[in-house]
C-alpha positions as CSV (number, residue, x, y, z in Angstrom):
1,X,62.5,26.4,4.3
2,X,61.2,23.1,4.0
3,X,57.6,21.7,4.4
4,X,57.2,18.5,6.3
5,X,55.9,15.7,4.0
6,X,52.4,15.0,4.1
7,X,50.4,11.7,3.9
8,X,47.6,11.8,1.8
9,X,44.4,12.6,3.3
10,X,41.8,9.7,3.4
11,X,39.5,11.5,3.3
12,X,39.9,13.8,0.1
13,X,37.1,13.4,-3.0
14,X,39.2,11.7,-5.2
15,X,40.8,8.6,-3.1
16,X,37.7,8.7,-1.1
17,X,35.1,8.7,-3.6
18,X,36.6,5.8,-5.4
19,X,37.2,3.4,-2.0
20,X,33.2,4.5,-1.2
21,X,32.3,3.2,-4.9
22,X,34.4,0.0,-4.4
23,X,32.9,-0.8,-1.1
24,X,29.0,0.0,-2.2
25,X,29.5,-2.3,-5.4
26,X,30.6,-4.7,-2.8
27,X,28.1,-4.4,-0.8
28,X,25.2,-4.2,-3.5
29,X,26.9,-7.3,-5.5
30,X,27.4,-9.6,-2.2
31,X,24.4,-8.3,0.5
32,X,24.5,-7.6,3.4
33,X,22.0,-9.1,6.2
34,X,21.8,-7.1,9.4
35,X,19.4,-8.5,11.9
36,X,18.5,-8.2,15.3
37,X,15.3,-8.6,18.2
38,X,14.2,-6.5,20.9
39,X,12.6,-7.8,23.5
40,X,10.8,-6.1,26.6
41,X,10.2,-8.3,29.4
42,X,9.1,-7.5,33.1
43,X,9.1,-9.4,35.5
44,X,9.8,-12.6,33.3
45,X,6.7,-11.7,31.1
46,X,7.3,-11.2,27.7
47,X,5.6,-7.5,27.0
48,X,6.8,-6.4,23.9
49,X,8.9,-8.3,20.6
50,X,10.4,-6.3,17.6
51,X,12.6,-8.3,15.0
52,X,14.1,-5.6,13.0
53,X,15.2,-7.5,9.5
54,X,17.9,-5.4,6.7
55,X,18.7,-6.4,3.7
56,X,21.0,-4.1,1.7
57,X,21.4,-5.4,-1.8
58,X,21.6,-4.7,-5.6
59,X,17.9,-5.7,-7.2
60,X,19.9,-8.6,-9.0
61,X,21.0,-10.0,-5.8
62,X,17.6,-9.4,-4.2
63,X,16.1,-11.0,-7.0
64,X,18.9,-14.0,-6.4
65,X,17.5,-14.5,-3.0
66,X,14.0,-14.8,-3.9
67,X,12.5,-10.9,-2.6
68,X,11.0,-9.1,-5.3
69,X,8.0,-7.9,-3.0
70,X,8.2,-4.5,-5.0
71,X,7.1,-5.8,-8.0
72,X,4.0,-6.4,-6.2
73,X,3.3,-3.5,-4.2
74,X,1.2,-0.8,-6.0
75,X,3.1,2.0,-4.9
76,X,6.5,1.1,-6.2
77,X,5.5,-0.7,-9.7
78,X,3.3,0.7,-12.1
79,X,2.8,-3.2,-13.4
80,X,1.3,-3.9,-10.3
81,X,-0.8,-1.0,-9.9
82,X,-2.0,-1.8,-13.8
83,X,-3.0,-5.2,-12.4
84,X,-4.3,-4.1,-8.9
85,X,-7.0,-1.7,-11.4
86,X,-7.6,-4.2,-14.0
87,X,-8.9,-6.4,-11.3
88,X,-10.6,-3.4,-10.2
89,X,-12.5,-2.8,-13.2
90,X,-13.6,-6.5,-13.6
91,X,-15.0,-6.3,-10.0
92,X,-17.2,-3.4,-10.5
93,X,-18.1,-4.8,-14.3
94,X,-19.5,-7.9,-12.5
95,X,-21.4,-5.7,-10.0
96,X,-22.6,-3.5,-12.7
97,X,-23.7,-6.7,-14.7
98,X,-25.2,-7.9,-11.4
99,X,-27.5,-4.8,-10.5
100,X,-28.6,-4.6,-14.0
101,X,-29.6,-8.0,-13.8
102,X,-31.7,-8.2,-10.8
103,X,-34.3,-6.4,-12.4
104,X,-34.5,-8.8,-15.1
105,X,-35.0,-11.4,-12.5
106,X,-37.5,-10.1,-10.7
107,X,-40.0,-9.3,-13.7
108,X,-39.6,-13.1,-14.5
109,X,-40.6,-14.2,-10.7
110,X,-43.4,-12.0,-11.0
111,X,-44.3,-13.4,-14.5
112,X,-44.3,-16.8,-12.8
113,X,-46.4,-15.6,-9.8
């Protein structure tokens, strides 16, 4: 009894998992831009516009193109979020020097009086 001879399967772990890798490091080291508008009109009057903007990329590549908005945003970097409270602190410093000041002022204006 003979068994018909099988192709390999596609899909199995270890061809699979390999041709996923290849095409995600291809797809992190090129980009990919997917990008697209909705538009909701009625009656030829424009109601509603949504452009929907994706950018799937390694952080080099991103960095390539000019995005880093991460490195800003306080939630993502802790280098941002060190900044964003240093600024913090020297805003309420000034305010602090500010109230403790106006005192100071007002005894001289009622010196001069």
């Amino acid at each position: 009894m003979t068994t018909p001879n099988r192709l390999p399967d596609p899909y199995a772990a270890s061809n699979g998992s390999a041709n996923l890798a290849d095409i995600l490091e291809r797809v992190l080291d090129k980009g990919v831009v997917i990008a697209g508008d909705i538009k909701i009109n009625l009656l030829d009057i424009e109601l509603l516009t949504i452009k929907l903007r994706l950018v799937v990329a390694s952080v080099d590549k991103a960095k390539e193109m000019g995005i880093d908005w991460w490195e800003d945003d306080p939630s993502l970097s802790t280098g941002a979020r060190r900044r964003e409270l240093a600024e913090e602190n020297e805003r309420l410093q000034r305010r602090i020097a500010d109230l403790e000041a106006a005192p100071a002022l007002a005894e001289r204006k009622d010196d001069e009086a």
